[in-house]
C-alpha positions, 0 to 999 in steps of 0.5 A: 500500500503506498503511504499516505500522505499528510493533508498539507496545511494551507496558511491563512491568507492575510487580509490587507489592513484596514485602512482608518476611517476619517472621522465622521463622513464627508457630505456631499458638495449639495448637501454642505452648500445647503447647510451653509445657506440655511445657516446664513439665512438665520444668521440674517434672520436674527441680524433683521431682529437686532436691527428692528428691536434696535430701531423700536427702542430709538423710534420710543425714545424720540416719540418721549423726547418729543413729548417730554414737556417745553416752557412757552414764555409770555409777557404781561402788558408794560404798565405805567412804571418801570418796564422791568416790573412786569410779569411773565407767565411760563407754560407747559406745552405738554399735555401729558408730563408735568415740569417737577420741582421747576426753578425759574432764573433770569438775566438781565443784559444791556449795553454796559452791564456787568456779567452777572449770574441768572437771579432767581425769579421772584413772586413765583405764582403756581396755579392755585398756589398763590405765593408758593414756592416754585415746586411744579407746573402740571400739563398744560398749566401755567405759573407766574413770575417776574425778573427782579432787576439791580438796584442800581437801574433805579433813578435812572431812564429805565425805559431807554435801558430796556430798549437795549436790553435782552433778557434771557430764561434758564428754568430746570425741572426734572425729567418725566419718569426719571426723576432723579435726572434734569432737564435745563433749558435756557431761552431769549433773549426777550426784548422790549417790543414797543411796536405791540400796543400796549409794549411787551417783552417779546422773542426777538425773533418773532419781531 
């Protein structure tokens, strides 16, 4: 009998090794561009958002700027006397704020008069207050006050004097809502208009 011959072993094929994966999957070029507009598109959408909120808050702070109360002066008649000695009344043109905790100044200036700080107004009327201090003036009311001016015009040709001269308002009260915070407002000059009958103290670009 002819031997037998032992089965040959054959080796176990080694597999090529695995290249490594890059991580995560490249997207197609449709599907990339795709995602970059959806992206810009809410990148626009909020940028639009921004600029509209921004454009609300500046549109609500000059809808209240633009209601936030203004002094509108007026002259009494010049009476018989000095043409200093008048009253002037002080109206807030707003119908909806009040001028809070108002003070009241004025200047006289003429030709050869010193520099001189504004002086407080004196015989402050508020409506229905007679004689108070000069505390507030509600919406669409009206006080009353007068300019002292210097002692040394007494004696002298006042009425040549206040037809050269110019006087001028600085008033101060508090802003609407926010209390804490000032507003100031300097107005004139104010001249003596003798065109009007009966003369008044007049702006003078209204002449």
């Amino acid at each position: 009998m002819p031997p037998k011959r032992k089965p040959t072993r054959r080796s176990p094929k080694r597999r090529p090794p695995a290249r490594p994966q890059a991580y995560g999957s490249e997207l197609p070029l449709e599907q990339g561009l795709a995602e970059m507009a959806a992206i810009g598109a809410q990148s626009f959408v909020w940028l639009v958002l921004v600029i509209t909120a921004l454009a609300a808050v500046v549109g609500g702070v000059v809808i209240a700027w633009s209601m936030r109360p203004v002094p509108i002066y007026l002259s009494e008649r010049v009476k018989t006397g000095s043409p200093f000695d008048v009253e002037f009344w002080i109206e807030n043109s707003s119908a909806w704020f009040p001028m809070s905790h108002l003070s009241i100044s004025c200047v006289l200036a003429y030709p050869g008069a010193p520099d001189l700080p504004p002086t407080p107004a004196s015989d402050v009327r508020l409506p229905g207050k007679p004689a108070a201090p000069a505390s507030g003036v509600g919406p669409g009311e009206m006080a009353i006050f007068k300019c002292p001016f210097p002692a040394n015009l007494r004696g002298t040709d006042e009425l040549a004097i206040a037809t050269r001269a110019e006087i001028y308002f600085r008033i101060a009260y508090d802003l609407p809502v926010f209390g804490s915070l000032r507003l100031t407002d300097n107005r004139g000059p104010f001249v003596l208009n003798t065109k009007l009958l009966p003369p008044r103290w007049a702006g003078k670009s209204d002449q």
